[in-house]
Steps between C-alpha positions, in 0.01 A plus 500: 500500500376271746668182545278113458566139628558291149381180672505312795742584808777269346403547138389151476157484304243381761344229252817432267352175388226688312733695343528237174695821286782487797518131461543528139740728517710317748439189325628603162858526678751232403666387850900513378868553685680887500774396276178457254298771585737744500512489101180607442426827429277702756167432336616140484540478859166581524408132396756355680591379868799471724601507829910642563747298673305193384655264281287227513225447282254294694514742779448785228156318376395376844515876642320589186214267549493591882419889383268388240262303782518799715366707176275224445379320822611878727702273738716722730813607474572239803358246295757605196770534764419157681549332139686650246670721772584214662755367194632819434595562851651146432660585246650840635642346773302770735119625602508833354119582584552848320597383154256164473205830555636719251521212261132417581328865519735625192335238264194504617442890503666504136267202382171695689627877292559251203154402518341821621689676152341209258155639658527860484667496186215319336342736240132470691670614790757780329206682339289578793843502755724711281749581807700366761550566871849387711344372801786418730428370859592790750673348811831477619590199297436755194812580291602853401463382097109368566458843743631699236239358204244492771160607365654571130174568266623447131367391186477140434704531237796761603849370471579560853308195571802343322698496809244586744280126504488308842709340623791759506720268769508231640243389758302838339064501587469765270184471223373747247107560479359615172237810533250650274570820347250657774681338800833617359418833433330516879791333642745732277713375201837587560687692251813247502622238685693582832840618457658207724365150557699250245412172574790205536730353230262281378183630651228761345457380181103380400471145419473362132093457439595228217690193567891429441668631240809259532514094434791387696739226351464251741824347371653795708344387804629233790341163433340496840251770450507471124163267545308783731589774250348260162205405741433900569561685193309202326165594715589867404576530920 
């Protein structure tokens, strides 16, 4: 099955400011520390934001604004690291170049799939685009999990895509593409998913099309970022 580029070389949407589902999407995230986030159920996490070994919460929302500009303005990933890098590098007591881009490219790639699932998903869309495509990026910077779904043709609506939705890692370019029947049946609809290819604890799983299911008690939460979480979930992100 042959093998397609899901994007741009790095994955990074050429035009991500046009993107307003991605924004959305990433906007509807409540910035918050581990100890919080780590109590929410998986779906639940899905609406919510953290960054680990960070236990401050300005630093937490100010890294969370950074990545929303570069959804919304597509500033750089020097830009993000120049400026919100900057404090967390601060705050980590080292430059560790590697994490501040996986922090950056992770959320933006999940917030870009987030928004690219709202679209295809759309009944307009499902009824003339009833399948999906894996399109994985085939280079050496390719993992064996996006090689191995690579060019997938299934249903739009076949479980596999339960645990087979970009991003499956972190730092994954991965997309689906919905098809027509025609292009899917040219292209080959595969029988069942591959064999191997399970995405990452906490990867893989398609993104709620409706908003949060959870209200937070913000009694629970520090005082210091108590304000930013009222201010968000009260413009519904």
């Amino acid at each position: 099955m042959p093998k397609r580029g899901g994007g741009t070389e790095d994955g990074i949407p050429a035009d991500p400011n046009q993107f307003t589902e991605a924004i959305q999407k990433f906007r509807a995230r409540v910035p918050m520390k581990r100890e919080e986030w780590d109590k929410l159920n998986q779906g639940q996490k899905q609406f919510a934001f953290t960054v680990s070994e960070v236990a401050l919460a300005d630093i937490i929302t100010e890294v969370f604004d950074g990545l929303a500009s570069a959804l919304e303005q597509g500033t750089t990933f020097e830009t993000f690291k120049a400026d919100a890098g900057a404090k967390l590098v601060e705050h980590w007591g080292a430059d560790k170049p590697g994490r501040l881009e996986t922090i950056f490219r992770t959320n933006l790639l999940t917030a870009y799939n987030g928004g690219r699932h709202a679209v295809i998903s759309a009944p307009s869309v499902r009824q003339f685009r009833p399948y999906l495509r894996f399109d994985g990026i085939d280079d050496d910077a390719q993992t064996e999990v996006c090689h191995d779904n690579d060019g997938t043709v299934l249903a739009a609506d076949d479980p596999a895509w339960e645990n087979r939705t970009p991003p499956l890692h972190f730092n994954c370019r991965s997309v689906v593409t919905p098809l027509s029947a025609d292009e899917a049946a040219d292209e080959g609809i595969d029988d069942e998913p591959p064999p191997d290819g399970e995405p990452d604890e906490g990867f893989g799983s398609p993104p709620p099309i409706d908003g949060p299911d959870w209200e937070p008690d913000l009694q629970d939460y520090p005082e210091e970022i108590r304000a930013t979480l009222q201010e968000r979930l009260k413009n519904g992100g």
